[in-house]
C-alpha positions as CSV (number, residue, x, y, z in Angstrom):
1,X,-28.8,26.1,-18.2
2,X,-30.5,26.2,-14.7
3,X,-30.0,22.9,-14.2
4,X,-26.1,22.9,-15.3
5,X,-26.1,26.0,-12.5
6,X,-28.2,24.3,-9.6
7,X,-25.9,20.9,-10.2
8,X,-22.8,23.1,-10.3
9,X,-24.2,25.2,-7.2
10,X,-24.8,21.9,-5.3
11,X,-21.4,19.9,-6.1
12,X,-19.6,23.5,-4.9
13,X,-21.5,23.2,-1.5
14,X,-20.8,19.8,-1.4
15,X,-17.0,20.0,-1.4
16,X,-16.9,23.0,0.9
17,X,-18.9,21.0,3.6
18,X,-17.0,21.8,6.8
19,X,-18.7,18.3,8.3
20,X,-15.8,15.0,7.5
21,X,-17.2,11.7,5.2
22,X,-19.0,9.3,7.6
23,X,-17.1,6.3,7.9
24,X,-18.3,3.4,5.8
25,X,-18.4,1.5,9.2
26,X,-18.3,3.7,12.2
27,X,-18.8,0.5,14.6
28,X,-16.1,-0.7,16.8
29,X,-15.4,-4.2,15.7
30,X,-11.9,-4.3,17.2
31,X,-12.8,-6.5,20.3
32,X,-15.4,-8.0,22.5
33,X,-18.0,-5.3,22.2
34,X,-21.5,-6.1,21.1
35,X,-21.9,-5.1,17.7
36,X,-25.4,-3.4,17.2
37,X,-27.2,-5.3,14.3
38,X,-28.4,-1.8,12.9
39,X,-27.5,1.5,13.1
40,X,-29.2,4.8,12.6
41,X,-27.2,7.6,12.2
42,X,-28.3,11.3,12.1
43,X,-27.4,13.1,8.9
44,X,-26.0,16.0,11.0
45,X,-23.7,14.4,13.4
46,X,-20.0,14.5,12.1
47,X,-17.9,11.0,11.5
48,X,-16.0,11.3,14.5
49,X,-19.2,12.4,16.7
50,X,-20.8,9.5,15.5
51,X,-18.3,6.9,15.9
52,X,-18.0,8.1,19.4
53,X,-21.5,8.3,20.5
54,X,-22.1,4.4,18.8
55,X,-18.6,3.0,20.7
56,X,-20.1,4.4,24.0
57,X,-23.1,2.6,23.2
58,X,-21.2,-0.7,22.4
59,X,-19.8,-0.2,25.8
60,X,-23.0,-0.2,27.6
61,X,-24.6,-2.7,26.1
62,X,-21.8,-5.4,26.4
63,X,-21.8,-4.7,30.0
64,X,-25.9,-5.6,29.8
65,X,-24.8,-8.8,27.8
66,X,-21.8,-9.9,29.8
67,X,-22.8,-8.5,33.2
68,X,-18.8,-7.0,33.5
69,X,-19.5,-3.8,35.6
70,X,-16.1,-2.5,34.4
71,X,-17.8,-1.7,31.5
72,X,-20.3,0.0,33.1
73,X,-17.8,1.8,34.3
74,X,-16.9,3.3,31.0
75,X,-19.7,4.0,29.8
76,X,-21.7,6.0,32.2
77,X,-20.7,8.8,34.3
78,X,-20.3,9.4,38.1
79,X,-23.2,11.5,38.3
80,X,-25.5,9.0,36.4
81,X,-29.0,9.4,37.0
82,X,-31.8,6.8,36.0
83,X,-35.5,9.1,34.9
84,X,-37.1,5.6,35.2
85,X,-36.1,4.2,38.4
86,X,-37.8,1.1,39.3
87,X,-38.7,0.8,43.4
88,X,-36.1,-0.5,45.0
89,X,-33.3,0.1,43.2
90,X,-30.1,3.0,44.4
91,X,-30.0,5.7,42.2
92,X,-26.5,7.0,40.4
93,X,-24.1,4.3,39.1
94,X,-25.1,1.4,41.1
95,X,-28.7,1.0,39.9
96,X,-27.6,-1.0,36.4
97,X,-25.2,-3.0,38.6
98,X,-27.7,-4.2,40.8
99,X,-30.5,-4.8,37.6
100,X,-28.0,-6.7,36.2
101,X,-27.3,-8.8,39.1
102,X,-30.5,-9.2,40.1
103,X,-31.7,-10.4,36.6
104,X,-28.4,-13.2,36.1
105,X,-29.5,-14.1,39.8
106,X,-32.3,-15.4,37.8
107,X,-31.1,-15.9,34.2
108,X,-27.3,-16.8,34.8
109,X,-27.3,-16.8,30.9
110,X,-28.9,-13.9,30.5
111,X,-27.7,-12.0,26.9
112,X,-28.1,-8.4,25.2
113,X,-28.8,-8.3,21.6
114,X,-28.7,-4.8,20.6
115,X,-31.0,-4.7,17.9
116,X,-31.1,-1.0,16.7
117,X,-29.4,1.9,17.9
118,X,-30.2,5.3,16.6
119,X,-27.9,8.1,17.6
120,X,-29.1,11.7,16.5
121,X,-27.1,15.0,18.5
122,X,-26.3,14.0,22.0
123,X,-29.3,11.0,22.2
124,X,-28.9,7.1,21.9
125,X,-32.1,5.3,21.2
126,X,-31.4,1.2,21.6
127,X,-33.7,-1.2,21.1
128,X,-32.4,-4.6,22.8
129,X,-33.7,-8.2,23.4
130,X,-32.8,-10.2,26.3
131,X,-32.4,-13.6,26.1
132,X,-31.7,-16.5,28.2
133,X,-33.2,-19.6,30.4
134,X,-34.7,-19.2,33.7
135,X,-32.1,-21.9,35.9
136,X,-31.9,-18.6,38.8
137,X,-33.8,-18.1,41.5
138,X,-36.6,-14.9,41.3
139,X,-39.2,-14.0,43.7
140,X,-38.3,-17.0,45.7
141,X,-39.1,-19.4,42.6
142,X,-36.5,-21.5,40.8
143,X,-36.2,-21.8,37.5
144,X,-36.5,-25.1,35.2
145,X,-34.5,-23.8,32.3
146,X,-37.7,-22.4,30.9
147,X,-36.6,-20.1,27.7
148,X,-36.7,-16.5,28.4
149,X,-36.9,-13.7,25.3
150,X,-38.0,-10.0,26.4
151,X,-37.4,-6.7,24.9
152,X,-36.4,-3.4,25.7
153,X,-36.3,0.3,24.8
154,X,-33.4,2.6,26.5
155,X,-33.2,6.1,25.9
156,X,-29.3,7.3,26.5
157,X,-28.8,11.4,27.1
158,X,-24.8,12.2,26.8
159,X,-22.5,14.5,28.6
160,X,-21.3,17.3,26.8
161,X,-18.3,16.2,25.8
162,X,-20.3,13.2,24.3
163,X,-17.8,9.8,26.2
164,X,-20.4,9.3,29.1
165,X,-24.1,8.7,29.6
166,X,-25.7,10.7,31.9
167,X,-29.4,9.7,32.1
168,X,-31.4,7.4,31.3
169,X,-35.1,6.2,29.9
170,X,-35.9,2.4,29.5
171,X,-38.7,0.4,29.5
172,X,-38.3,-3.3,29.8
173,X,-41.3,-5.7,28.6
174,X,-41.7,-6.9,32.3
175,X,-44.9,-8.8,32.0
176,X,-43.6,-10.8,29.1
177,X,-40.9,-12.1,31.3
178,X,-43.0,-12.7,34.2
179,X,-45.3,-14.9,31.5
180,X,-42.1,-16.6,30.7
181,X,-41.2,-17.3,33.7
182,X,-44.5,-18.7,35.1
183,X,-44.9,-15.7,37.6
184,X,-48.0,-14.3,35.7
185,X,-50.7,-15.3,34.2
């Protein structure tokens, strides 16, 4: 009998659940976005919040694998501000323009596989690899087409209203592509 009740008790919560089905497939696969090979959803994020939060991801990350700032553009906000900010580089908007550039200055091929994303409350968590062949130009050294294959962990905060990014966290494996490159030991 208490089992008949706590089965009965648990199918009635489930049907009054205020939170919508997730979507078999909340990832945009209408266009040219990158399509994240796996995603991590939290269990208390709503369909729709979900499917936002992953589309704005897709967004970002296509503009790491094409380089296209206009989808920077729509991705991040105005008052975009990078936690991790490497030496040299503008803060706000600009920054991921000028990585970008400054990366297919060196690996004109340059791509962004987005590997896993998890997205729990207001938080993206990617984990990419870049690939590509050194034919550029970096720290006054050509390339000879040597392969290139480095990863990456970026840490996304979202504006309340959950369509923009407005901070940042990454950490690229840096030495890896110096190795590759023939710039370190």
């Amino acid at each position: 009998m208490k089992i008949a009740l706590f089965v009965c008790a648990t199918l009635l919560l489930a049907a009054c659940s205020t939170q919508a089905p997730r979507p078999v497939d909340p990832v945009d696969r209408s266009g040219d976005l990158v399509v994240p090979r796996a995603v991590h959803i939290d269990d208390g994020l709503g369909a729709d919040q979900a499917a936002q939060e992953i589309h704005v991801a897709q967004v970002l990350y296509t503009f790491w694998n094409t380089g296209n700032v206009d989808y920077l553009v729509r991705a991040i906000a105005p008052s975009f501000r990078d936690n991790t900010l490497p030496p040299g580089r503008p803060q706000g908007p600009t920054g991921p323009a000028v990585a970008s550039n400054a990366f297919r200055t060196a690996v004109p091929d340059l791509t962004c596989e987005l590997s896993d994303l998890y997205v729990t409350g207001d938080t993206l968590t990617a984990r990419l690899v870049f690939r590509g062949h050194f034919t550029g130009v970096f720290n006054g050294a050509r390339g000879s087409g040597q392969p290139v294959e480095f990863n990456a962990i970026d840490l996304q905060h979202l504006g309340g209203d959950h369509t923009l990014i407005t901070e940042d966290w990454h950490i690229e494996d840096n030495l890896t592509f110096l190795h590759q490159i023939g710039q370190a030991p």
